[in-house]
Every structure is written in structure tokens, then in C-alpha cells.
C-alpha positions as CSV (number, residue, x, y, z in Angstrom):
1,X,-7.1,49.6,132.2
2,X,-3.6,51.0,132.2
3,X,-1.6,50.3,135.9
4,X,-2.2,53.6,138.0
5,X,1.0,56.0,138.4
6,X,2.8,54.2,141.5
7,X,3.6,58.1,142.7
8,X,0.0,58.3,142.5
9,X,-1.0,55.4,144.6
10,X,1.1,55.9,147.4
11,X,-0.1,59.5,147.7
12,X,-3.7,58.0,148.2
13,X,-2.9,55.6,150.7
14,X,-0.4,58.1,152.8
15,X,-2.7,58.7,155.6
16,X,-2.7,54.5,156.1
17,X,0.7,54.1,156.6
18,X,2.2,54.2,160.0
19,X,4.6,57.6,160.7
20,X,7.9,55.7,159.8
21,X,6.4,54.5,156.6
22,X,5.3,57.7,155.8
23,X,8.2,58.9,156.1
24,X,9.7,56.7,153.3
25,X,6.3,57.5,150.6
26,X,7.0,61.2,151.4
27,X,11.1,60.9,149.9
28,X,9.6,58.2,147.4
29,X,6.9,60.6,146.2
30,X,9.3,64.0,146.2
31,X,11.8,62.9,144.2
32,X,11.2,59.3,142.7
33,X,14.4,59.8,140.5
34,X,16.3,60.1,143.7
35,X,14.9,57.7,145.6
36,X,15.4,54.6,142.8
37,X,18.8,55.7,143.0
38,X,19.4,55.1,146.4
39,X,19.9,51.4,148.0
40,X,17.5,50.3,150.7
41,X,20.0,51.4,153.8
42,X,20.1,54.9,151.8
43,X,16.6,55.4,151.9
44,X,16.1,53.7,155.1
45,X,18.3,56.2,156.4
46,X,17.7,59.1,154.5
47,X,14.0,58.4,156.6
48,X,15.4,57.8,159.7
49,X,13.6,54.6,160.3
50,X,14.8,50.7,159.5
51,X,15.5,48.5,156.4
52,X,12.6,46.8,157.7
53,X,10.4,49.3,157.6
54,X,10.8,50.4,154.2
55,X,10.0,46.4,152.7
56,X,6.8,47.0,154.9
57,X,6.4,50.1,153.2
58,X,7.0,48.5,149.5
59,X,3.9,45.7,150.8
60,X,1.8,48.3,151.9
61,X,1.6,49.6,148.3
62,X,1.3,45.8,146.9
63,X,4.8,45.8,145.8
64,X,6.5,42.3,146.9
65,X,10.1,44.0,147.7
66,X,12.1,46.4,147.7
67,X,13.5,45.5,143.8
68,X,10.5,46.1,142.6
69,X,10.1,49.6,144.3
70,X,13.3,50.6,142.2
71,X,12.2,49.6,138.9
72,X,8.7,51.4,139.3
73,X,10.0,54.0,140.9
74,X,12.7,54.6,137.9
75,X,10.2,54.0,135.4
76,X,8.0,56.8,137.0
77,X,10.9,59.1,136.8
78,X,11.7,58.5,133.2
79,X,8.0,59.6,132.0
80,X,7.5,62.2,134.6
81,X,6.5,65.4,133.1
82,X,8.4,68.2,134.2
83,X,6.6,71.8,134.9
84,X,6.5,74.0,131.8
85,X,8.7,76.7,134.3
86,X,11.9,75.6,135.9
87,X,11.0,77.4,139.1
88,X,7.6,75.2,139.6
89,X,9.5,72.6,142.0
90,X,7.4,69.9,144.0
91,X,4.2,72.0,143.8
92,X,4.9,74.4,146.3
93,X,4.7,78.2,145.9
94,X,7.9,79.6,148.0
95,X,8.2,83.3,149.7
96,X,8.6,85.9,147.2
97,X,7.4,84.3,143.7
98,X,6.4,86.6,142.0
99,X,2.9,86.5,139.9
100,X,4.3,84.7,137.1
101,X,5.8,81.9,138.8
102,X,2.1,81.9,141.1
103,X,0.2,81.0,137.9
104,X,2.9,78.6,136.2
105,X,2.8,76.4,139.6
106,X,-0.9,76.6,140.3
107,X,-1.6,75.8,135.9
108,X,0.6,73.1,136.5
109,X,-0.7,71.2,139.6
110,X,-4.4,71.7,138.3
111,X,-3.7,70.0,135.0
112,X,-1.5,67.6,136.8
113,X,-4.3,66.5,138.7
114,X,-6.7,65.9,136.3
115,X,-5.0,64.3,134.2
116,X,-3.5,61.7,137.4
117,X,-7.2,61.3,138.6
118,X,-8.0,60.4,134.8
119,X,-5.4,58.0,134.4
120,X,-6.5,56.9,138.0
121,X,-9.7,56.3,137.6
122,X,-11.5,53.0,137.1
123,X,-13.5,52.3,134.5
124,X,-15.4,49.3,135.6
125,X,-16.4,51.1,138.9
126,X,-17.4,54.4,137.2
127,X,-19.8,51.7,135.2
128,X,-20.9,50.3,137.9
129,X,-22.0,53.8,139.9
130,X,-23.5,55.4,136.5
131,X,-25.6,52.0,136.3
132,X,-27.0,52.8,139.9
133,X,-27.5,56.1,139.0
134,X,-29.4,55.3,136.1
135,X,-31.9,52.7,137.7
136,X,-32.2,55.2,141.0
137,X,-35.3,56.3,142.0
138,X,-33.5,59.1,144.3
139,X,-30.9,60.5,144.2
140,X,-28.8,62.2,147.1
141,X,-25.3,64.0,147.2
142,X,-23.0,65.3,150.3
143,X,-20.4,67.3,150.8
144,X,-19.1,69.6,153.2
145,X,-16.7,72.7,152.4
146,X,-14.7,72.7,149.5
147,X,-16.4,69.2,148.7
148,X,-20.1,70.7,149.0
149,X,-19.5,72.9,146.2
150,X,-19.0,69.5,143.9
151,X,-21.9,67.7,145.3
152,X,-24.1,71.1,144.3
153,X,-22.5,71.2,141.0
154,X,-23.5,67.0,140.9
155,X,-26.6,67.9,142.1
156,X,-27.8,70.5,139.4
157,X,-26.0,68.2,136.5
158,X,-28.1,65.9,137.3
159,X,-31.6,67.7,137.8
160,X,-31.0,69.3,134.5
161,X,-31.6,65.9,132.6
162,X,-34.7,65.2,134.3
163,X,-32.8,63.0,137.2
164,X,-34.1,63.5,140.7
165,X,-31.4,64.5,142.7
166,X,-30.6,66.6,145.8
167,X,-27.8,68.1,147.5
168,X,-28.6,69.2,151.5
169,X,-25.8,71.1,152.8
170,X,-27.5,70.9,156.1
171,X,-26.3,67.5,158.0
172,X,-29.4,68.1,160.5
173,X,-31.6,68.2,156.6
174,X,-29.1,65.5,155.2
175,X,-29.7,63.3,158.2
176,X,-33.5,63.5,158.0
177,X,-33.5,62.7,154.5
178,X,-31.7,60.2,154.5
179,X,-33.7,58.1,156.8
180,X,-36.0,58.1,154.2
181,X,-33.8,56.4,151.8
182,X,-34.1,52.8,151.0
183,X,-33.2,50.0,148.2
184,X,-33.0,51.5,145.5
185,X,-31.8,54.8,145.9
186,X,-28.3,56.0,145.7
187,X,-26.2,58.2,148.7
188,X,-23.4,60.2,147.1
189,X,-20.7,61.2,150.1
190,X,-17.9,63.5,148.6
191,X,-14.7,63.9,150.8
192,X,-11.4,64.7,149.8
193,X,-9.8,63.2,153.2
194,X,-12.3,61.0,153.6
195,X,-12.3,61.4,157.1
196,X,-15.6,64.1,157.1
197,X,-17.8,63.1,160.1
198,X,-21.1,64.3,158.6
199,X,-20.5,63.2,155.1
200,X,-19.4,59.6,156.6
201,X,-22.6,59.6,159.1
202,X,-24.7,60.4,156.4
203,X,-23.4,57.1,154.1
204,X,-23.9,55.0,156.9
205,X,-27.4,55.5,157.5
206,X,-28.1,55.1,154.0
207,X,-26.1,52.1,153.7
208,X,-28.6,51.1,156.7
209,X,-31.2,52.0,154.6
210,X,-30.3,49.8,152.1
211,X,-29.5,52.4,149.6
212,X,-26.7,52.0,147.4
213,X,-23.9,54.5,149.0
214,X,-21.0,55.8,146.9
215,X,-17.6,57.3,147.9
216,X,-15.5,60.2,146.3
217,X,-12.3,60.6,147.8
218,X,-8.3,61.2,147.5
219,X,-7.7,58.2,149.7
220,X,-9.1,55.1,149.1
221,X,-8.5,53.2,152.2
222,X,-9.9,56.4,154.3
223,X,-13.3,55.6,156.8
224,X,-15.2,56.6,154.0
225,X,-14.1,53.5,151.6
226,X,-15.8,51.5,154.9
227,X,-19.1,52.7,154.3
228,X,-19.4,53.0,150.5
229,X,-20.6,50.0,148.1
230,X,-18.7,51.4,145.7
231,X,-15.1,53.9,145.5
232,X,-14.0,56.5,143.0
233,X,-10.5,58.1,143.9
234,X,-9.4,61.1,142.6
235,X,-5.3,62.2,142.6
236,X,-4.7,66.0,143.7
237,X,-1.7,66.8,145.5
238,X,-2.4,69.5,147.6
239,X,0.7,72.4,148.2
240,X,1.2,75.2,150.2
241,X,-2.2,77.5,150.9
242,X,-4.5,75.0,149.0
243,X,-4.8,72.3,151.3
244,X,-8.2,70.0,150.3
245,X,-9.4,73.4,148.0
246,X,-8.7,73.5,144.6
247,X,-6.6,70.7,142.8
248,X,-8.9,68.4,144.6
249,X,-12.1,70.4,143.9
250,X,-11.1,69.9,140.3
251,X,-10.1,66.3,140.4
252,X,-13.8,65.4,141.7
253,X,-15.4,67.9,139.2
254,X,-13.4,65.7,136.7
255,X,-14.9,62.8,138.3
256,X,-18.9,64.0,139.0
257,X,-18.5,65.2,134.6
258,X,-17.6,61.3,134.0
259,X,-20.6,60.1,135.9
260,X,-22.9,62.6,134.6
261,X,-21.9,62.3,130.8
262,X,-22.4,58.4,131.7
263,X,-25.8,58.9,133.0
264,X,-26.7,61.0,130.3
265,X,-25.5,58.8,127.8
266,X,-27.7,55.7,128.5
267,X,-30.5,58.5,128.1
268,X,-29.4,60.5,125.2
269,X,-32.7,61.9,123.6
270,X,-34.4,62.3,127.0
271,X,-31.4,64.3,128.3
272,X,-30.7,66.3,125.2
273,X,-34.6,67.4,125.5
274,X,-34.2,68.5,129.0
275,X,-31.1,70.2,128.5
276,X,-32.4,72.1,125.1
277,X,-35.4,72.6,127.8
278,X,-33.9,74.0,130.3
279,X,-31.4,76.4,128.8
280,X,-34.3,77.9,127.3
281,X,-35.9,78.5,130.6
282,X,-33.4,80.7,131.6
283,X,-32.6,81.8,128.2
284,X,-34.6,85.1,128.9
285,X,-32.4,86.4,131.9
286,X,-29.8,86.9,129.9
287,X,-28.4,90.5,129.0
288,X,-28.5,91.3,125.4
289,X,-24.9,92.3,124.2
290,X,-24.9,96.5,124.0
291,X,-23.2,97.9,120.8
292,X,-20.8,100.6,120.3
């Protein structure tokens, strides 16, 4: 598997680091070019914190120094793709852009984080969570907000090759249902933060159940990662009025198609059937085309 985009991995374990190392990922992650330019008192100053506290900072992401920092960080810069419009800087959507600049930045940030989650992504764990699926004899998936949306999408994947699967929106319903989990089974939480109360509740009873529990999230060292057998990460930076809404919504639907294309994989003919099966079901409530 290829080493994860270092810009990428500090921007999943942000919320981890203490306020003066966050500091220094936030200049690191804003301009990498910038900041493998600068020496460690420039940086260190630039974040108004310590020399210390940035080789905390390099540890914190498994780096050994702050050397090392440099050299990724320089080697990030060089293949860095730059945003097809020169006014698409750092994501963010400033007063007064117009509609053309709107869909250049927001095109850019979507592709740009599903092509980081891909790159991201681990192949051994995705194998791992589509083998549970596969053996499962239930199937449950949570999400709240922007994140229940996925888990619904998962859900109906999923039921429409013949998998039993179900999505509660509810957390009283998700709650009861859950109880009634055991070994064998597999709990799906989906969280962007990873820090959703009912979505983390939920895991933990089924972890208590003995079910196999499975986390979706941005940030792999969130609460969430404490209560799953198994973590998928996705990479969506989130800018200004799309905080945990859309690049992440796509960087887990990127995610749950893996999985599902997984699943349905190690059951080709049976899932092909129920697919041919199913759009056929509905194949009658659609509107004949009207000429003229």
C-alpha cells in the first residue's frame, strides 16, 4: 500500500493534538511548501509556541524529527495538485466570488477528497470489514445528520443483493436493536468527527454484544476508533459553509461503494440476480419518455 499523503494524516489526527500543536499542523497543512521552507524557530514562531513543541508535533504524526518533517513536507509540495482556477486558494469560498469561482472551488475539494480518501484508504482493513460483512448474519448501520444519509444509502446497497441490513435513524430504535445483537453480527457507526454520542453509544453496546463493530470516520484517533474492531478513515477537508456536509458525505460514499462492491464480489451471481431482480420491481414506476 502506497504511504498515505502526510498533509492527509495530520489533518485526521488534528483534533488529537494539544492547541499549540495544532497550531503548527494548521501552517504545515496550509501551505506545506512554505512551511518546509522555514527552519524549526521559523515555524515555531510563525505558531507562536516553542521549538519543543513543534518536535512533539513531528512525533505525534510518527515522524522521528523535525528533518524528516521538511523532506515530507517538500515532497508533498512538489506533487501537490493545484486547483484547475487560480482563485480556488486553500478551499475556502471568500465574500463576493462569483458563481464561477463557487463551482471551481467546491468541483475541486469534492474530487480532492475522494481521491485523498482513496489513496488513504487501507486495503487490508477494507478486506477484513467486507469479510465480516460477508459471513454476517445481521447487519446494522448508524449515522446521524449528514452521516445518516450514508448509512441509508449503505443500508439499501446492501438489501438490494439479498444482505440483511438495517439503518435506524432513531437512537431510542437503534438502541433497542442493538441489544439484540450478538457474535456474529456486524454494527456499522458512521461519523465524520467521530465524536457522535448516539452513533458511539450505539457501537458500544454492540461491541458488548459481541458483535463485530466498525468505524467510519475523518479522524482515526477520535472516541469512535475506541469502540470499533475495526477503522476505515476517509480524508475530506471541510471549508467555509460545508463543515462535516458534503466533501465528507462523499468521501464515506466513496468508502460504503468499496465495501459494497466487495461484498458483492465474493457473491457475484447471487448479487447480479437480485439486482437484475430488483430493478425490475420497480421497473414499472417509471415514466415512459413523451415524444414531440
Amino acid at each position: 500500500m502506497p504511504e498515505p499523503g502526510l498533509i492527509v494524516q495530520i489533518s485526521g489526527l488534528l483534533p488529537a493534538l494539544s492547541p499549540a500543536e495544532q497550531r503548527v499542523a494548521r501552517l504545515v497543512v496550509a501551505d506545506p511548501a512554505d512551511a518546509a521552507r522555514r527552519t524549526i524557530t521559523d515555524l515555531a514562531t510563525a505558531a507562536e509556541t516553542s521549538e519543543a513543541t513543534v518536535i512533539r508535533f513531528c512525533r505525534s504524526v510518527g515522524l522521528e524529527g523535525y528533518p524528516q518533517l521538511r523532506i515530507r513536507l517538500a515532497a508533498e509540495a512538489a506533487r501537490r495538485v493545484e486547483p484547475p482556477d487560480a482563485r480556488v486558494v486553500g478551499g475556502d469560498i471568500p465574500p463576493g466570488a462569483d458563481f464561477a469561482q463557487i463551482i471551481a472551488t467546491i468541483a475541486f475539494n469534492d474530487a480532492r477528497a475522494v481521491e485523498e480518501t482513496a489513496q488513504q484508504l487501507d486495503p487490508e482493513v477494507c478486506e477484513a470489514v467486507v469479510e465480516a460483512l460477508n459471513a454476517a448474519t445481521r447487519i446494522e448501520i448508524y449515522g446521524a445528520g449528514a452521516s445518516g444519509f450514508v448509512a441509508s444509502d449503505f443500508q439499501q446497497k446492501l438489501h438490494r443483493i439479498g444482505r440483511t441490513a438495517y439503518y435506524w435513524p432513531d437512537v431510542h430504535a437503534a438502541l433497542t436493536s442493538v441489544a439484540l445483537l450478538g457474535k456474529g453480527d456486524v454494527a456499522i457507526g458512521i461519523s465524520h468527527t467521530g465524536t457522535t454520542g448516539d452513533v458511539l453509544d450505539v457501537l458500544d453496546v454492540a461491541r458488548s454484544r459481541g458483535a463485530t463493530t466498525v468505524a467510519l470516520t475523518n479522524f482515526p484517533r477520535s472516541p469512535i476508533a475506541d469502540v470499533a474492531d475495526h477503522v476505515l478513515t476517509t480524508a475530506a477537508r471541510e471549508t467555509t459553509y460545508r463543515s462535516g456536509a458534503t466533501a465528507s458525505r462523499l468521501a464515506q460514499l466513496t468508502v460504503v461503494d468499496c465495501l459494497f462492491v466487495g461484498v458483492a464480489a465474493r457473491n457475484r451471481a447471487k448479487a447480479r440476480k437480485a439486482l437484475e431482480v430488483t430493478a425490475e420491481a420497480v421497473r414499472s414506476r417509471r415514466v415512459a419518455r413523451r415524444r414531440g
